[in-house]
SEPAKOL-506712 format. One record per residue: x, y, z of N, C-alpha, C in turn; residue in one letter. Coordinates in steps of 0.2 Angstrom, whole numbers, padded with zeros to 4 digits, always signed. Layout:
N
XYZXYZXYZa;...
# end
This chain:
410
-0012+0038+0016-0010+0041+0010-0016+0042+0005x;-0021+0038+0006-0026+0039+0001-0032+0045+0005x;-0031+0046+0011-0036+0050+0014-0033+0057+0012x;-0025+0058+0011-0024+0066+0009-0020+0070+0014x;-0019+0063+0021-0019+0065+0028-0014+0070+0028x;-0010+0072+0025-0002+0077+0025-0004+0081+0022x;-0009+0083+0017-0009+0090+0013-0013+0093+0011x;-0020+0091+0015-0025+0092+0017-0030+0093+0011x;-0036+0096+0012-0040+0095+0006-0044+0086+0007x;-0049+0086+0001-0051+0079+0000-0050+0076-0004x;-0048+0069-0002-0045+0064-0010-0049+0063-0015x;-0046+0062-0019-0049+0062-0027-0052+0054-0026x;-0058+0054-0028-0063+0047-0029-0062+0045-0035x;-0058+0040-0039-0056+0039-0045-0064+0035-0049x;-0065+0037-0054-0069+0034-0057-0066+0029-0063x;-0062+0032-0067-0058+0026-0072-0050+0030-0074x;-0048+0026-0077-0040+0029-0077-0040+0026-0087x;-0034+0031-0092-0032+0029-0096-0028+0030-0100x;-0024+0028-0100-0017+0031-0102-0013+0035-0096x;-0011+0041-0097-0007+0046-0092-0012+0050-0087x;-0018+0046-0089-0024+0051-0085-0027+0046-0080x;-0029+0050-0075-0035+0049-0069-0041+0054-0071x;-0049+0050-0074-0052+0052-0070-0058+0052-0063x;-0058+0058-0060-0062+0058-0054-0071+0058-0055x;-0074+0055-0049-0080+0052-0050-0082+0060-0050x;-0081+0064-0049-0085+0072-0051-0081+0074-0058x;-0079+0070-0063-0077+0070-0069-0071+0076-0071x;-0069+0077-0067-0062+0080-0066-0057+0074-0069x;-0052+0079-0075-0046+0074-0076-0039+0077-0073x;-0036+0071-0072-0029+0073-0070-0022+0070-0073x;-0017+0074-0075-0012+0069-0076-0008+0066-0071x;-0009+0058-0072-0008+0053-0067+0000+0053-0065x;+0004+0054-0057+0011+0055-0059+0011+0049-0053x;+0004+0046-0048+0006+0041-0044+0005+0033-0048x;+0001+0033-0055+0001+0027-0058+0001+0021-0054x;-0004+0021-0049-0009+0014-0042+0002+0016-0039x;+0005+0018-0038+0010+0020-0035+0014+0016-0039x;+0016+0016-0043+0019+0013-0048+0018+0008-0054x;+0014+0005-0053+0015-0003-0057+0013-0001-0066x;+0007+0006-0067+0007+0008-0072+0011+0011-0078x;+0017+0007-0077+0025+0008-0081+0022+0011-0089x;+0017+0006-0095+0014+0007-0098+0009+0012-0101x;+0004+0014-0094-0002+0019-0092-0009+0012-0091x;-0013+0017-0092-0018+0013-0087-0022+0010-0094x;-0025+0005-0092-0030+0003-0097-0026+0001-0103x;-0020-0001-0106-0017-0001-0111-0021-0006-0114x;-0021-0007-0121-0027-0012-0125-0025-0020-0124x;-0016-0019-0124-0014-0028-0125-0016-0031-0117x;-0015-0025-0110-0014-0031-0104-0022-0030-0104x;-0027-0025-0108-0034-0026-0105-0036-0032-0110x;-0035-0034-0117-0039-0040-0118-0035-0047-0115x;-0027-0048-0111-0024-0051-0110-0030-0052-0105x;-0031-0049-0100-0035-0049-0095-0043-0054-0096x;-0043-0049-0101-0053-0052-0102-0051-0059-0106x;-0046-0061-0109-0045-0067-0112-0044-0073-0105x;-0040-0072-0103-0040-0076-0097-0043-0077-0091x;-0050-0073-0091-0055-0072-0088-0061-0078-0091x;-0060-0077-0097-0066-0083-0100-0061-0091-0097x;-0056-0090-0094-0056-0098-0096-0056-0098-0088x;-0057-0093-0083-0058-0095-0076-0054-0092-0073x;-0056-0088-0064-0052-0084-0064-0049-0086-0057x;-0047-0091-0054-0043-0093-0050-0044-0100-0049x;-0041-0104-0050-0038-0111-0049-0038-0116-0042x;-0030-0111-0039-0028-0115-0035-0023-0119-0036x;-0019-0121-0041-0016-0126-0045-0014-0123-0049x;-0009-0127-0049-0003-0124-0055-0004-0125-0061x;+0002-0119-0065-0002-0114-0073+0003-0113-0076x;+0003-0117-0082+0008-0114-0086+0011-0106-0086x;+0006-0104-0086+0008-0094-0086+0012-0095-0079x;+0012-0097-0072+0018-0097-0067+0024-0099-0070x;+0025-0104-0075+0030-0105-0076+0034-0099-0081x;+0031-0097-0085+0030-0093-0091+0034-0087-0085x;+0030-0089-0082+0031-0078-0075+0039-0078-0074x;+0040-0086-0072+0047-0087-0069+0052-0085-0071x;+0050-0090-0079+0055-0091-0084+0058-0080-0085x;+0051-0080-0088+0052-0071-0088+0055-0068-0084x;+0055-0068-0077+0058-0065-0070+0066-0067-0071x;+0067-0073-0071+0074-0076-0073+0079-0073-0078x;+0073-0070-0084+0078-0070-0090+0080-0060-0089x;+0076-0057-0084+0078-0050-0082+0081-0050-0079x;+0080-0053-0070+0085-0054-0065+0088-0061-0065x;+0095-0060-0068+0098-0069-0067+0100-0070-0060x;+0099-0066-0055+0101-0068-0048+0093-0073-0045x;+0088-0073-0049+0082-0075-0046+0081-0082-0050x;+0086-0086-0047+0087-0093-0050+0080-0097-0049x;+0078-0098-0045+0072-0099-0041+0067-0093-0040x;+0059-0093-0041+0055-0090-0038+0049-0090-0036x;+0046-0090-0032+0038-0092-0031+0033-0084-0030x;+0028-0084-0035+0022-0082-0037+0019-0081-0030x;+0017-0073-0029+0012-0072-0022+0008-0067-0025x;+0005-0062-0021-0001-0058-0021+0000-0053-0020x;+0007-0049-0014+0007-0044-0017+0015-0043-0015x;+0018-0037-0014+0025-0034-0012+0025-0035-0004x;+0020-0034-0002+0022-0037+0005+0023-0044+0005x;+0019-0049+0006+0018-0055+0005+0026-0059+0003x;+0028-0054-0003+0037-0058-0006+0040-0053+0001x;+0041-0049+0003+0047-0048+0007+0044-0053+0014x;+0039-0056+0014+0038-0059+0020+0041-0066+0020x;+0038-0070+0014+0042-0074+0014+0048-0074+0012x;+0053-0069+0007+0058-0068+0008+0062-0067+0014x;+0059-0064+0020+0063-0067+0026+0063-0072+0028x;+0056-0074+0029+0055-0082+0032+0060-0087+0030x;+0064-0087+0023+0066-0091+0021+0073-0091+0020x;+0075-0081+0023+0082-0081+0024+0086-0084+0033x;+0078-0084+0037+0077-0084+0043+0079-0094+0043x;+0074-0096+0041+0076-0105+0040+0081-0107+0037x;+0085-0100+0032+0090-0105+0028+0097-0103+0034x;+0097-0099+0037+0103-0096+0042+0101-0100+0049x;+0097-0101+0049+0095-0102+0055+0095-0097+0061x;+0095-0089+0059+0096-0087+0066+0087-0081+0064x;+0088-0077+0068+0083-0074+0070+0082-0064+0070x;+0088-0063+0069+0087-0056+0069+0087-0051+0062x;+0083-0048+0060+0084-0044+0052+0087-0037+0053x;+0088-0035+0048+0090-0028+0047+0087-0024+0044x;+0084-0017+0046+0080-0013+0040+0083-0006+0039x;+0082-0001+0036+0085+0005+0036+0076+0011+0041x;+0079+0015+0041+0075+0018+0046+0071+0022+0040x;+0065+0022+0038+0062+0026+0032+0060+0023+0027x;+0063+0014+0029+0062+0009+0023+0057+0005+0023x;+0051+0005+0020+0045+0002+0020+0046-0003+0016x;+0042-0009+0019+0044-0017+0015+0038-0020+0017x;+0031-0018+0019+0027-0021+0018+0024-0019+0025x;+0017-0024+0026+0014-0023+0029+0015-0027+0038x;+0023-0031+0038+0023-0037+0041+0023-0034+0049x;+0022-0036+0055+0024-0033+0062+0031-0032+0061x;+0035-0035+0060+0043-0033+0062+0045-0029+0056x;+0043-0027+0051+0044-0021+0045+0043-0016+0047x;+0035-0014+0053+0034-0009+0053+0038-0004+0060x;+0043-0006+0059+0048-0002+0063+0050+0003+0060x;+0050+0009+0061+0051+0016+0059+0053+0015+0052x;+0047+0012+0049+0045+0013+0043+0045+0018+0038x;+0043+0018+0033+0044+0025+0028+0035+0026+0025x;+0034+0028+0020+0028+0028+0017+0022+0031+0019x;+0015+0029+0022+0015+0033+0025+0012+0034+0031x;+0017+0031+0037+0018+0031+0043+0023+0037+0043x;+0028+0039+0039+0032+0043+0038+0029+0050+0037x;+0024+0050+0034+0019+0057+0031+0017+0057+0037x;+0012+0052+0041+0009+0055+0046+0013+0057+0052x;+0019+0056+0053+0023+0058+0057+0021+0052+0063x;+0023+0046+0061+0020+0040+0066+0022+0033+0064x;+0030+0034+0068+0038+0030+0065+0035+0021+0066x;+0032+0020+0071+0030+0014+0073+0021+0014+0074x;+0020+0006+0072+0011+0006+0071+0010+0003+0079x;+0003+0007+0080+0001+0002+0084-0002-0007+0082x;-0002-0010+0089-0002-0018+0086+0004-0022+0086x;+0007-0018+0084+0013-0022+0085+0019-0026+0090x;+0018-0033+0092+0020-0033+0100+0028-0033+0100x;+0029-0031+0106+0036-0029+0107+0042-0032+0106x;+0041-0040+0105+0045-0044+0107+0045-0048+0101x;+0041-0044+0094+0042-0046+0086+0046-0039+0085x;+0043-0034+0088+0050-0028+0086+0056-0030+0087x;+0057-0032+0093+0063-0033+0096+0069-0037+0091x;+0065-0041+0086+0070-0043+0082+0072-0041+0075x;+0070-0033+0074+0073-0031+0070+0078-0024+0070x;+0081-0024+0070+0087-0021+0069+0087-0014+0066x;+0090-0009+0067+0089-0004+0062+0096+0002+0060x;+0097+0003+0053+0101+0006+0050+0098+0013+0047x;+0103+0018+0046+0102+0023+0043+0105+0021+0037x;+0099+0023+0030+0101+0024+0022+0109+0026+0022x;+0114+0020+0018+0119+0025+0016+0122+0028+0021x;+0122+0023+0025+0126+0023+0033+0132+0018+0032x;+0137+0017+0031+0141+0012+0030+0146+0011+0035x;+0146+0014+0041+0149+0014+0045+0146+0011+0051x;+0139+0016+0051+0134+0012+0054+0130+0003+0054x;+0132+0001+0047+0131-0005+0046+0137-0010+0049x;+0142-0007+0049+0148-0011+0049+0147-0013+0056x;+0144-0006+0061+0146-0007+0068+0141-0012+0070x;+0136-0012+0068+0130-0017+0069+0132-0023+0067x;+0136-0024+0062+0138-0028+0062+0144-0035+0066x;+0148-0031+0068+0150-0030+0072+0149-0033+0080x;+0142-0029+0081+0141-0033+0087+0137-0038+0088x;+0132-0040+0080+0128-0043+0082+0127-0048+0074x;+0134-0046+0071+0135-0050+0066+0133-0058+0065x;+0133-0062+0070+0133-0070+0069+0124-0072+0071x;+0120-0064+0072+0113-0066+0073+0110-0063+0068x;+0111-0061+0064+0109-0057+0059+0106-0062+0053x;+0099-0061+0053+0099-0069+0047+0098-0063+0039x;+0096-0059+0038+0095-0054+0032+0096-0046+0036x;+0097-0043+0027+0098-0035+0029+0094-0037+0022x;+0087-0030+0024+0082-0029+0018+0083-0021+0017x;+0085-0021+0008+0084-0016+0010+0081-0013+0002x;+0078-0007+0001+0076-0004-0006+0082-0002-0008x;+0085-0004-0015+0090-0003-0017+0090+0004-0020x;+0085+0006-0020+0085+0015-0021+0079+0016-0018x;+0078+0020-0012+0073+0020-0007+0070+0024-0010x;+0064+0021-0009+0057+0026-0015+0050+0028-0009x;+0053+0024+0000+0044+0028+0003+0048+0032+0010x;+0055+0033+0008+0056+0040+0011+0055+0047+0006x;+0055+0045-0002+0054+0048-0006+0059+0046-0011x;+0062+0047-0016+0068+0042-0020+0075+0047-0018x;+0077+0041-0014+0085+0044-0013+0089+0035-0017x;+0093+0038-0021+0097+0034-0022+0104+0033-0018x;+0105+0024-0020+0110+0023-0014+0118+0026-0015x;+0123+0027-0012+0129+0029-0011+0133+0023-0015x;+0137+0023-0020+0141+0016-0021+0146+0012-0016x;+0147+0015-0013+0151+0012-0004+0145+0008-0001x;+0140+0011-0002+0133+0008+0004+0132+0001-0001x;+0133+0001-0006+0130-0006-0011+0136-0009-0009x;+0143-0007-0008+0148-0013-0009+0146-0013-0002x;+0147-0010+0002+0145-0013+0010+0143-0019+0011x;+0136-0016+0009+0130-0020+0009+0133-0028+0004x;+0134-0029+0001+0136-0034+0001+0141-0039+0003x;+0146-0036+0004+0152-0036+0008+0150-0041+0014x;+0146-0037+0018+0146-0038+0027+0142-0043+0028x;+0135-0042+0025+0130-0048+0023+0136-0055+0023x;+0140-0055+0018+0143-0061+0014+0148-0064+0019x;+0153-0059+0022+0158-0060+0027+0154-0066+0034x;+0148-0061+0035+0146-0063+0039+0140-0068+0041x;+0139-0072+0035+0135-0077+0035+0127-0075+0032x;+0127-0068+0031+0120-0066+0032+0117-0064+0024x;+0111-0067+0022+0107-0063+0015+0108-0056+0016x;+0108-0056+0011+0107-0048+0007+0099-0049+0004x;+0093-0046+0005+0089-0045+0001+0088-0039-0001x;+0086-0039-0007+0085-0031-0012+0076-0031-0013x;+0074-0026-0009+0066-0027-0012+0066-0022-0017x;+0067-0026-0021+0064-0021-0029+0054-0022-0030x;+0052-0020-0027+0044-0021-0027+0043-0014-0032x;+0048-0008-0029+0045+0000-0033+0050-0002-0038x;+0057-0004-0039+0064-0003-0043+0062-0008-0049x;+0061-0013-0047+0060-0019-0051+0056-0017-0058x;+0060-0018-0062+0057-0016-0071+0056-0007-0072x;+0057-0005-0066+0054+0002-0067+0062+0005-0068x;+0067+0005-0064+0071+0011-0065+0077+0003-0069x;+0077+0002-0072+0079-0004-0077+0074-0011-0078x;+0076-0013-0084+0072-0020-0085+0075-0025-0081x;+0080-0024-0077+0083-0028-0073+0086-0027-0066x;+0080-0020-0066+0080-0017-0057+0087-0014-0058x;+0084-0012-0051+0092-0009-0047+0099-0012-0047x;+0096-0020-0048+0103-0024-0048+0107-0023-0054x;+0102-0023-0057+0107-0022-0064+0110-0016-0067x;+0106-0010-0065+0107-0004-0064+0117-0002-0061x;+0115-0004-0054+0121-0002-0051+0127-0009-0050x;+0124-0015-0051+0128-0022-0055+0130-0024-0047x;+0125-0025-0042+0126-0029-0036+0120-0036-0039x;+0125-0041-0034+0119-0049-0034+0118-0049-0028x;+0109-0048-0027+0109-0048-0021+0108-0056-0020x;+0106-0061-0014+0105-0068-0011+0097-0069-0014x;+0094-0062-0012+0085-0064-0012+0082-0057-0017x;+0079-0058-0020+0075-0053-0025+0067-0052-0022x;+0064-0046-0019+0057-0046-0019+0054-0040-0026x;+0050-0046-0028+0047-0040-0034+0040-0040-0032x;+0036-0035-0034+0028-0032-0034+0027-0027-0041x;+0020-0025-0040+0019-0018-0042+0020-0021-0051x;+0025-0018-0055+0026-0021-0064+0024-0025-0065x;+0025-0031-0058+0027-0037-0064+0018-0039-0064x;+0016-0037-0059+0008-0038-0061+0005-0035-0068x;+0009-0029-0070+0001-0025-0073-0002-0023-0070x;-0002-0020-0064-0009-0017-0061-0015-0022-0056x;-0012-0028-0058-0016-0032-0056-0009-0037-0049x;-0014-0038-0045-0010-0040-0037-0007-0046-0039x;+0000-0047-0038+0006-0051-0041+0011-0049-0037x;+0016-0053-0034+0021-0053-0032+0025-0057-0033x;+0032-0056-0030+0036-0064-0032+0043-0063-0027x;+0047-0067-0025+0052-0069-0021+0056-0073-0024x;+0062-0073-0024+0066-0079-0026+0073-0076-0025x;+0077-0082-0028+0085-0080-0028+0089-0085-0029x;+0093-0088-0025+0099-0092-0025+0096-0099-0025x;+0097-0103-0030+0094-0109-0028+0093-0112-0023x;+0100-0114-0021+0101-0116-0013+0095-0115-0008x;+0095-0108-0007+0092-0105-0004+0083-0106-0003x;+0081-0105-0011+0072-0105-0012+0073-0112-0013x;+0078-0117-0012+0077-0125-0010+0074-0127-0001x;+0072-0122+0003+0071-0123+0009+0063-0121+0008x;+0063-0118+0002+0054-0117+0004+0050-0125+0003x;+0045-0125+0005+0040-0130+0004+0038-0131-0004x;+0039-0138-0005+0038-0145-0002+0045-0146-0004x;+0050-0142-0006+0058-0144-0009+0060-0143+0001x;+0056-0141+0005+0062-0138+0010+0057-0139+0016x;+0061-0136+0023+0055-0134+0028+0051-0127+0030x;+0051-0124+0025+0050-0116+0025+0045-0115+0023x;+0038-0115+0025+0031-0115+0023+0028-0108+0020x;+0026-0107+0015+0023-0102+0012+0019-0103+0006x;+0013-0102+0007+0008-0105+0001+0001-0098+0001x;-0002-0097-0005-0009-0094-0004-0015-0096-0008x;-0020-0096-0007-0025-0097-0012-0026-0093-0019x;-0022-0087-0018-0023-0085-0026-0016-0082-0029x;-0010-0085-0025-0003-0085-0029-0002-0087-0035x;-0001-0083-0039+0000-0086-0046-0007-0085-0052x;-0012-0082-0048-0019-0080-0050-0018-0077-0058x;-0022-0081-0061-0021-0082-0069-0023-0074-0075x;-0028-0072-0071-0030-0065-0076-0023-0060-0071x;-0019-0061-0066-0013-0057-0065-0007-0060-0068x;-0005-0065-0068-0001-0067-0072-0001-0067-0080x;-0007-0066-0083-0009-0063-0091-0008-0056-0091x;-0008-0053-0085-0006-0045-0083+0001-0044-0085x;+0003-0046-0081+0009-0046-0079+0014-0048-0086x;+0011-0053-0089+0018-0054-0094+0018-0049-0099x;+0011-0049-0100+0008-0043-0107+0013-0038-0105x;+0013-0034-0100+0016-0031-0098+0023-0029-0099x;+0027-0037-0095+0034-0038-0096+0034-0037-0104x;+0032-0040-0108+0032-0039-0115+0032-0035-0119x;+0027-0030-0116+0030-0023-0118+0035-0019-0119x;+0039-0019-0112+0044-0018-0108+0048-0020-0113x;+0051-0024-0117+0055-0027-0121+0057-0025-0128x;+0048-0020-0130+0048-0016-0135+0056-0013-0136x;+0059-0015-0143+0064-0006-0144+0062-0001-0142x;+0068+0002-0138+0068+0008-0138+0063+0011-0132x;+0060+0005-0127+0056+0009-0124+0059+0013-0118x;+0065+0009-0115+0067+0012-0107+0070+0017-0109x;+0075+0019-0116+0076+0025-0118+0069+0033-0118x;+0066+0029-0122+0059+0034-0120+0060+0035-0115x;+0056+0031-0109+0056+0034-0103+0060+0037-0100x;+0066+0035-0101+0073+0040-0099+0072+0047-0102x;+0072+0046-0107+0070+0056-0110+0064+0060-0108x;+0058+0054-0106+0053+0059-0104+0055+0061-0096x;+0055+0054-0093+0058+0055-0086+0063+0062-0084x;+0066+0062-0088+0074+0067-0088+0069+0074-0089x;+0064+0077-0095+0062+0082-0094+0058+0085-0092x;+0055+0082-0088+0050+0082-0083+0054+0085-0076x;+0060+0083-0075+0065+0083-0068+0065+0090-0071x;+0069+0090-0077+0073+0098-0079+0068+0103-0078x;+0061+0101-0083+0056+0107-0083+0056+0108-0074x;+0055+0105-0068+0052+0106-0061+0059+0111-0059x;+0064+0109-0062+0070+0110-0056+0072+0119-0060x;+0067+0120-0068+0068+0125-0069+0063+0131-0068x;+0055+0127-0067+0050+0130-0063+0053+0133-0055x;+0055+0128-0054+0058+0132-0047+0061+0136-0044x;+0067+0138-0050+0071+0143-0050+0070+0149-0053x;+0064+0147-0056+0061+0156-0058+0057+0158-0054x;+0054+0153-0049+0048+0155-0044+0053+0157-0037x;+0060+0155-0038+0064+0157-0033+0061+0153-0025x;+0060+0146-0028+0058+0141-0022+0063+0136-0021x;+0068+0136-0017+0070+0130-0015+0067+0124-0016x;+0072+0119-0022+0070+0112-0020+0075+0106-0023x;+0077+0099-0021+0078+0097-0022+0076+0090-0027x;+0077+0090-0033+0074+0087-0035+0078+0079-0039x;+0077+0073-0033+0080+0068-0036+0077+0062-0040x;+0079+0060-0045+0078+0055-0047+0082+0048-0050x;+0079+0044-0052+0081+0039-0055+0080+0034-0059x;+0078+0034-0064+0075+0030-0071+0067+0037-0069x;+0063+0031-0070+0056+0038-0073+0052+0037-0063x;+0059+0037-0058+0055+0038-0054+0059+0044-0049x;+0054+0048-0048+0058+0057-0043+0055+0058-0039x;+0057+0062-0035+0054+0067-0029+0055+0073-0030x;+0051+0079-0028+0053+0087-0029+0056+0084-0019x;+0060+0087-0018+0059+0088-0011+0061+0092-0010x;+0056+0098-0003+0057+0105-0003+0062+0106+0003x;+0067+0106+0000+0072+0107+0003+0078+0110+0000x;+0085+0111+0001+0089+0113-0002+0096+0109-0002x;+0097+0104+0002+0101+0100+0002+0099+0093+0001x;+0106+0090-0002+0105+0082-0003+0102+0078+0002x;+0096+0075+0000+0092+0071+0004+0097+0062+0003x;+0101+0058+0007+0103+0054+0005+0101+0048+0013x;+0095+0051+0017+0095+0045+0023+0088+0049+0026x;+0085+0045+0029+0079+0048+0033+0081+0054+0034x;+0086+0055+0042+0087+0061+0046+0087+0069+0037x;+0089+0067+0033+0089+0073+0027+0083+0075+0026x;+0079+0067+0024+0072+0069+0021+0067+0071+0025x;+0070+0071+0032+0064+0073+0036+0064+0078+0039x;+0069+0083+0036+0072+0090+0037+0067+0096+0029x;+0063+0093+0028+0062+0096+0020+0056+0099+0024x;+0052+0104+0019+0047+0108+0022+0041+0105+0018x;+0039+0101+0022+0030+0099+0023+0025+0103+0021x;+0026+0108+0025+0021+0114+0022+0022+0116+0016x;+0028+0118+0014+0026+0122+0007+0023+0115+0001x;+0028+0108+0002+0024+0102+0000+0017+0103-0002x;+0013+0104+0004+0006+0102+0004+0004+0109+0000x;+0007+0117+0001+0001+0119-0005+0005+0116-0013x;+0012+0113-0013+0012+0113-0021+0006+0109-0023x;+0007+0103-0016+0003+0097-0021-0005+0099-0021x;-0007+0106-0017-0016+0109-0017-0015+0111-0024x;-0010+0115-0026-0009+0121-0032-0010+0114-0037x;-0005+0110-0038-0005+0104-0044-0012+0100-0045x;-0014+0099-0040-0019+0095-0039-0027+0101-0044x;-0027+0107-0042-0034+0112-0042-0031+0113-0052x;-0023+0112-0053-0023+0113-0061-0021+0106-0064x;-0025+0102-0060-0026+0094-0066-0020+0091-0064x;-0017+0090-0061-0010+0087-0061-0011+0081-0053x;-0012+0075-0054-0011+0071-0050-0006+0068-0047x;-0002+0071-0041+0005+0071-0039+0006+0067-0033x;+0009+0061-0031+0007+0057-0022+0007+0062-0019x;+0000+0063-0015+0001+0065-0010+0004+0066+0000x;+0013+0066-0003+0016+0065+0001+0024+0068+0000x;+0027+0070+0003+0032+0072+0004+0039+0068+0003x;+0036+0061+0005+0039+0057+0007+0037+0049+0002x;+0034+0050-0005+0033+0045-0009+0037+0047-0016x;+0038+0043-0020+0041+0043-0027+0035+0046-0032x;+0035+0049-0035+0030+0050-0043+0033+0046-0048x;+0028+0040-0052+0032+0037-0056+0029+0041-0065x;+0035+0041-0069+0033+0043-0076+0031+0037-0081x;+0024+0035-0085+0024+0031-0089+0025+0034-0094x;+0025+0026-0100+0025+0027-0107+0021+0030-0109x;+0016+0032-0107+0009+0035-0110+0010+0042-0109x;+0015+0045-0104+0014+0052-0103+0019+0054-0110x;+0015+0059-0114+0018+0062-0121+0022+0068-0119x;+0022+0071-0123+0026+0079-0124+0022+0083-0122x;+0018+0083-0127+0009+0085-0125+0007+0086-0115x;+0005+0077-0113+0007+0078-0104+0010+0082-0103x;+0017+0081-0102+0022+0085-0100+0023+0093-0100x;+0021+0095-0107+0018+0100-0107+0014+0103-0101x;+0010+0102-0101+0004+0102-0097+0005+0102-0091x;+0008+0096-0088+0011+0097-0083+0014+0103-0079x;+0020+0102-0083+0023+0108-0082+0021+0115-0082x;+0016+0114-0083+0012+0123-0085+0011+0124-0079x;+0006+0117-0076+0002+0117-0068+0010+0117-0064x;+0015+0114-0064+0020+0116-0059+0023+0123-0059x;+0023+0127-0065+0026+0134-0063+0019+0139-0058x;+0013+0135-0060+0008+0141-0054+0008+0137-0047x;+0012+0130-0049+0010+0128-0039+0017+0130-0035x;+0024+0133-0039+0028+0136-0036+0026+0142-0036x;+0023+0145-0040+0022+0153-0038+0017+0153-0032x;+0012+0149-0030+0009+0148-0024+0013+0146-0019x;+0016+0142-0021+0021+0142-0013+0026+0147-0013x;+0027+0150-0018+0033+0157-0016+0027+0164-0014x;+0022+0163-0017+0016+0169-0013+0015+0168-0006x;+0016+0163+0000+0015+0161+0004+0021+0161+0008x;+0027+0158+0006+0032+0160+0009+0034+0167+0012x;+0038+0167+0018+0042+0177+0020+0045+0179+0017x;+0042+0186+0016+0046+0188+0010+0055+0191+0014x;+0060+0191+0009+0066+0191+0010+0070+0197+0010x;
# end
């Protein structure tokens, strides 16, 4: 992802970031729409997380030992997501969906997980089965390293298949210890979920003895203050957050059902510990942050920016006369070059690549910082004004007119 490997050209070398901007070490500025792939909900450098930062740096910058600010993180976590009765403080978004299994794996007792095919959940061996993100850009479904016989224990579902989960269910229901899944899948590119596939998903999980985890690591605080769950109003067993809740700074967190985060260590026999869990200048990130977040009026803002940003591309489009799909969800979207509803991998993987790679060349050469990827979400922060936005869209109507000069003509 960061090398450009899908769209060619060479990556931008960031030198500082502020507000809705990136700029690059050869002094090029861009408007920022990857925000470190989300957590920048804010913009970058904002004044309260950066002296929040430099304050809790003079008093020491890792521990080891417990901190009032982890309790403060919980309490916070708890009072957005009430399904996260319990929580424990990690390092990043992979790290929470790892323990997050682990500890739906101990509390079931059984041994097999569930993922969707194009759903990225971290860096763990049994995750990376026909992963999304950018395994998925590079056209290279499974990592190497990975031994067979930790594949073997993961399961796999199509997004928004409820048929297909039923029948897996079905056959291998009583081994099933979790179904993980992005409650609006954000590293095949943002396909939101089907309301059938959310009552499924809970349904079958619950029938059959098995967790439901929701990895809100991209959703979490971003497409509501209370994720996806509160969004579309499922409780899932397990919550994995990343990404906001840090600030920009490495923070993750797991939790859920007491019951449940009563099996981790030293309440339980389910071991999971790290040396900078709960690490003090990210947890002073992260609240500042949440606090923000809380401001009046802010996720309205972002809805209205979010929403004109969508209309401006899906209007640039049709003057350029370029097919494209454009979905989104609170302040996060994909243009995807396509012409039908993208709702499960086999859709997203039907969209056209190419014309992809020259919008994001065109966006990129008129200042506009877009993921370099077909197949990731652009997130919209508070920092982006009218003024960005404008601007943006200036750079979007000449990177469809390059993809419509390039195109056969009709």
């Amino acid at each position: 992802m960061r090398a450009f490997g899908s769209v060619g050209g060479e990556p931008v070398f960031v030198q500082r970031a502020q507000g809705p901007f990136l700029y690059g070490a050869d002094g090029a500025a861009y408007v920022d729409y990857v925000g470190s792939w989300g957590p920048m909900i804010v913009g970058h450098a904002h004044p309260d997380v950066v002296a929040a930062v430099q304050q809790a740096a003079t008093l020491g910058c890792s521990y080891g030992a417990p901190t009032a600010g982890e309790t403060d993180m919980a309490e916070a976590i708890a009072d957005a997501f009430p399904s996260m009765e319990m929580s424990r403080l990690v390092s990043s978004g992979t790290e929470a969906t790892m323990g997050a299994l682990r500890v739906a794996r101990g509390f079931t007792g059984r041994d097999l997980i569930v993922k969707c095919v194009g759903g990225y959940h971290g860096g763990a061996d049994y995750l990376l089965v026909k992963a999304g993100s950018g395994l998925a850009t590079l056209g290279e479904p499974d990592s190497g390293g990975v031994p067979a016989a930790i594949a073997a224990t993961t399961r796999l579902i199509e997004y928004n298949d409820v048929a297909g989960l039923a029948a897996l269910f079905a056959a291998e229901g009583q081994q099933i210890a979790a179904v993980i899944i992005e409650p609006v899948a954000g590293n095949m590119g943002c396909v939101p979920p089907d309301a059938a596939w959310l009552t499924a998903l809970r349904a079958l999980t619950r029938e059959h003895g098995a967790l439901l985890i929701l990895d809100e690591v991209m959703t979490g605080f971003r497409v509501a203050r209370g994720g996806a769950q509160a969004l579309y109003g499922v409780t899932p067993d397990l919550t994995c957050l990343g990404k906001i809740v840090g600030g920009g700074l490495p923070v993750g967190a797991y939790g859920g059902r007491r019951d449940v985060m009563s099996k981790v260590a030293p309440l339980g026999p389910v071991y999971q510990a790290g040396t900078l869990s709960g690490n003090p200048l990210a947890v002073a990130a992260g609240l500042t942050t949440l606090g923000l977040l809380r401001q009046p009026g802010f996720y309205e803002g972002l809805e209205a920016s979010s929403a004109a940003l969508a209309a401006g591309i899906e209007e640039a489009a049709a003057a350029a006369q370029v097919r494209v799909r454009v979905q989104r969800v609170g302040s996060m979207l994909t243009v995807f070059f396509t012409d039908e509803p993208v709702r499960d991998w086999p859709s997203a993987a039907r969209c056209d690549r190419g014309a992809f790679a020259v919008w994001h060349a065109a966006l990129l050469a008129n200042g506009v910082y877009w993921p370099p990827s077909q197949f990731e979400a652009a997130f919209v922060s508070a920092a982006h004004t009218p003024a960005t936005l404008a601007t943006t869209l200036a750079a979007v109507a000449q990177a469809f007119a390059a993809v419509r000069a390039q195109s056969p003509k009709e």
